[in-house]
N, C-alpha and C positions, 0 to 999 in steps of 0.2 A: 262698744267694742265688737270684735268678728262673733258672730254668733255659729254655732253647730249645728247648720240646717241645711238644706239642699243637697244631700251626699248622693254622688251618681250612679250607688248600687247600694242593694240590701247588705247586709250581714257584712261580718269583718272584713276589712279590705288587707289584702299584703301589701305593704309600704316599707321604700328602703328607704333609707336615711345618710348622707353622707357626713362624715365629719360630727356621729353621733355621741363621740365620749365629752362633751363639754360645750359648754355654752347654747346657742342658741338650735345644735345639733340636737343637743338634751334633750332641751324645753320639747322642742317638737316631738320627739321619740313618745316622750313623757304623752303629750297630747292627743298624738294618735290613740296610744296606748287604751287611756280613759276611755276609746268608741268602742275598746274591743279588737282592735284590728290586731294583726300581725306583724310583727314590727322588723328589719332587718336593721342591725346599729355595723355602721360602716367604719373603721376609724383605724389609727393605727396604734391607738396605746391601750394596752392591755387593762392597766388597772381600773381605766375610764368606762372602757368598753364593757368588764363585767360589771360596773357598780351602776353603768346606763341599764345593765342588763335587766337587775334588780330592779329599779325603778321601776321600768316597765311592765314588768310581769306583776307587782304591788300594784299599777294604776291598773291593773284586768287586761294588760292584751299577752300576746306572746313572744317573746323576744330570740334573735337569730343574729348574737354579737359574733363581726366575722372583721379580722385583721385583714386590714389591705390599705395600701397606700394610691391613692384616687391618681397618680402622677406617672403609675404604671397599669396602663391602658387592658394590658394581659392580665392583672388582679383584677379589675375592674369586671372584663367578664367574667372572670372564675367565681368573681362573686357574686354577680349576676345568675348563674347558672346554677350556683350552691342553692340561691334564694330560692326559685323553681324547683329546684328538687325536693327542698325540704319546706318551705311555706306555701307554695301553689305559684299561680300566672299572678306577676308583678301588676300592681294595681295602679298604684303613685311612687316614684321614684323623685325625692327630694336632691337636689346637690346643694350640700352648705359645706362642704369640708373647705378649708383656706390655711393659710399659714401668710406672714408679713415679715417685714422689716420696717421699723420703724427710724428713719434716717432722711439725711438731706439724699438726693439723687446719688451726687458725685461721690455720697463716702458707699455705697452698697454695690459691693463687686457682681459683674458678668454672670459669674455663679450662682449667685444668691437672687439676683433678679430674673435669671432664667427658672431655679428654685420657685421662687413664691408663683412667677408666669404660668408653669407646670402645673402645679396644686391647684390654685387659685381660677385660670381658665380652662387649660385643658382638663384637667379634670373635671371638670363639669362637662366638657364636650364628650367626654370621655365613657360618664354616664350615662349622658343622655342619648350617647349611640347604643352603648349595650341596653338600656332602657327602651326606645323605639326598634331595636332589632325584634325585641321579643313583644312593645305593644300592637307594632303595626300590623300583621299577618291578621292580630285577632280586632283590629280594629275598633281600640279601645285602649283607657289609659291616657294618665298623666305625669307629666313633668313639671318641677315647680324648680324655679331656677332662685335660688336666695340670693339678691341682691342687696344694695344700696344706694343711699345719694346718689356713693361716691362714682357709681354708674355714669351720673349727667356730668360730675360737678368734681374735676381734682381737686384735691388740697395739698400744700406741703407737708413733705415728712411720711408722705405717705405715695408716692411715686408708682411704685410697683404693685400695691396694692389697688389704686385709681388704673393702673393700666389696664389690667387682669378684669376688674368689673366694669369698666367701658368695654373692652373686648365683649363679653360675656353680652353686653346688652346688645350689639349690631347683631354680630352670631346668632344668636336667642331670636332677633326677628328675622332674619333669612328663615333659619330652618320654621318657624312659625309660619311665614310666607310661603314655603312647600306644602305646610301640611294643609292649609288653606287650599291651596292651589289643585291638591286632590281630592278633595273633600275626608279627609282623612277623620276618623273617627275618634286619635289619639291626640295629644291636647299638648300645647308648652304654654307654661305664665311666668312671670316673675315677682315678685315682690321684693320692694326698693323700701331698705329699713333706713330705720333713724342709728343715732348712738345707742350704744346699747350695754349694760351690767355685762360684762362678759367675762371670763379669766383671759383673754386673749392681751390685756395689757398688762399680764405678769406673765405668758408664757410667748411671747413673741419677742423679735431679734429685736434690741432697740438701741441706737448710738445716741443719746438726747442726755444732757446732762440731769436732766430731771427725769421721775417717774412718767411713764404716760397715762394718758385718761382718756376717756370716751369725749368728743366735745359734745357740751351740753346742751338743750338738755339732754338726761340719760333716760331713759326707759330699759324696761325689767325684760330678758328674753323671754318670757311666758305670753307679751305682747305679742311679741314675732313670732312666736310658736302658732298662737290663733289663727294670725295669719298667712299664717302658711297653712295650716288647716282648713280654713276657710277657702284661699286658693285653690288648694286642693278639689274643692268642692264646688266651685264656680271656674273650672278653667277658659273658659271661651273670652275671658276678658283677657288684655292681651298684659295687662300688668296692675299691680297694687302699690300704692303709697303709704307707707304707715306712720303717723307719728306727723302733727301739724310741723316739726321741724324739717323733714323731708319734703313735706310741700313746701313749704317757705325758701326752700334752698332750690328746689327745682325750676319752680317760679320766678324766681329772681334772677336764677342765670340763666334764662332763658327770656329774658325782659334786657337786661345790665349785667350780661359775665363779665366785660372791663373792668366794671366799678368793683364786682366781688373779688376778681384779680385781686383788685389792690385793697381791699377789705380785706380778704384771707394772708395776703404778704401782711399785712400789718400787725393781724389777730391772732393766726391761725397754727404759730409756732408756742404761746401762750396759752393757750386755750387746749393743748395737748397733751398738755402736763403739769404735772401739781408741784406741791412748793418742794416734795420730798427727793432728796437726792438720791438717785438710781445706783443700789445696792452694786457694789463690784464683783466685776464675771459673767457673763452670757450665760440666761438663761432660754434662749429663744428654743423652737421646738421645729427650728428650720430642718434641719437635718435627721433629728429622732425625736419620738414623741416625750416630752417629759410625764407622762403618765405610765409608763412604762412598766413592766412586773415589778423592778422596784421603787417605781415613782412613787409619786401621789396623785388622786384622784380631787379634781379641780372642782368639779360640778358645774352647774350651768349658769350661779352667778359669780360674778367678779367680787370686788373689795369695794363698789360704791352703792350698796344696798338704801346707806342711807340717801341717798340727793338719787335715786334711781324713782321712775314712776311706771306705772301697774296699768296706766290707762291712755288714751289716747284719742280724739276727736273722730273715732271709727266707725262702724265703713262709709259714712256719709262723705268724708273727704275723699275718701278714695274713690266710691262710685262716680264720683262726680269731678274729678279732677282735671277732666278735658275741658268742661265750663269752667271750673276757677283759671284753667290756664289762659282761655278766651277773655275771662273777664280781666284777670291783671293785665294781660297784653291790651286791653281797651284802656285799662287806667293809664299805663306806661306811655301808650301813645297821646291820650289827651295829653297827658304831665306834659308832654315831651311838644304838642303843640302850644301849650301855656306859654313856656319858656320861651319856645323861638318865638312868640309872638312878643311879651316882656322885653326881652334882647333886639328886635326890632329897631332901627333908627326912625 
């Protein structure tokens, strides 16, 4: 697994956090927390955000929970700006905050898919400009962009959410390709997670006659906390894999997308959801947080604890994922000369 080593300065680092009140937001809060550092918890649900707050100050760092909605570009810096005032010069600036719908294309209105596009990409752009506003001058600092697969690799049912993390991944290496380009001192990475234990498939919009689920396998957000700490801590690589299931999917569609095509149309609406029929009325947190003053507070895992895992074939796949990509592209194309030679008259 990601280990705690290589950190690229002494003593506590100030780290904001987007999308801190729940799920893989937590986890990470949580993680920094443990080095000591200072923590800023980005979110917009109140009860989430003070119970994130708790945690963190209990794992040793110091917590700076600040409501704002990542989709409004103007909170975005005021809390940027709060963070500086009161924690010091921004160290690592995380973006994970998202929101979904869970639906075929055709049933998720204009709205709603400009909605999740908001949250989901631009606020990440969003951050990451108030975050290089204030690394670059001192020429220093990281951005750690929380991604997934679903980055490489759409799926059904999930539309707007694949749109918003392919967006994020071109974006992410332009502006990467800038700071290259100046030799800039300040860093962006990404990290491309697996399924993941999350509350996000009980507090997200979903049209699906059944519950939804993480497709399997699941892993535990404290996974993805790691590594994104770890990222944090090694930024010069340009991105992270986590989870053999994210290599295996990345791999593949980058060998046979066709074939997954038509593997995901066949799979990929089953494999999304459990046998449990989806409680009636919208609980989604499209438009207001359900953790709200008088919500409840979700935490960082979901409801699949049991069938979720804690570990993962780490950082060895990931450092090296440029060769597994060489070598399956080697396999793919012998296979693939085997055949036409077989099929030969």
């Amino acid at each position: 697994m990601f280990q705690r080593s290589g950190r690229t300065s002494h003593g506590p680092r100030v780290v904001v956090v987007t999308g801190a009140s729940g799920g893989v937001g937590r986890a990470t809060a949580r993680a920094f927390a443990a080095r000591g550092d200072r923590v800023a918890l980005v979110a917009r649900g109140r009860k989430g955000l003070d119970a994130a707050a708790d945690e963190v100050r209990r794992a040793g760092g110091t917590a700076l929970p600040l409501e704002a909605d990542v989709a409004d570009a103007r909170a975005v810096e005021d809390a940027a700006a709060q963070v500086e005032r009161e924690l010091g010069p921004i160290d690592v600036w995380v973006n994970d905050a998202f929101t979904t719908v869970f639906a075929e294309f055709t049933d998720i209105e204009p709205d709603e898919f400009r909605r999740v596009t908001e949250v989901c990409y631009l606020g990440y752009v969003y951050g990451t400009r108030a975050a290089l506003r204030r690394m670059l001058p001192r020429d220093r600092g990281v951005v750690v962009q929380v991604g997934s697969a679903l980055a490489y690799r759409g799926i059904p049912l999930q539309s707007a959410y694949c749109g918003a993390k392919h967006a994020i991944q071109g974006w992410n290496e332009a502006v990467r390709c800038e700071l290259l380009h100046h030799g800039s001192g300040a860093s962006v990475t990404m990290v491309q997670l697996p399924a993941l234990n999350t509350p996000q498939f009980d507090w997200s919009l979903a049209r699906m006659p059944r519950r939804p689920q993480p497709v399997p396998p699941i892993y535990q957000p404290e996974l993805a906390a790691r590594a994104v700490v770890y990222a944090a801590d090694h930024p010069r690589r340009r991105e992270y894999w986590v989870g053999a299931s994210t290599m295996g999917t990345l791999l593949a569609n980058a060998v046979m997308p066709g074939l997954l095509d038509r593997y995901l149309a066949r799979t990929g609406y089953d494999s999304q959801m459990t046998d449990e029929t989806k409680p009636p009325g919208d609980r989604g947190n499209l438009w207001q947080p359900l953790d709200g003053s008088d919500g409840e507070d979700f935490g960082a895992h979901g409801r699949f604890d049991e069938r979720a895992a804690s570990r993962a074939p780490q950082p060895w796949t990931s450092r090296h994922h440029n060769a597994l990509a060489v070598a399956g592209l080697t396999v793919a194309a012998a296979a693939a000369a085997a055949r036409h030679r077989m099929l030969r008259p």
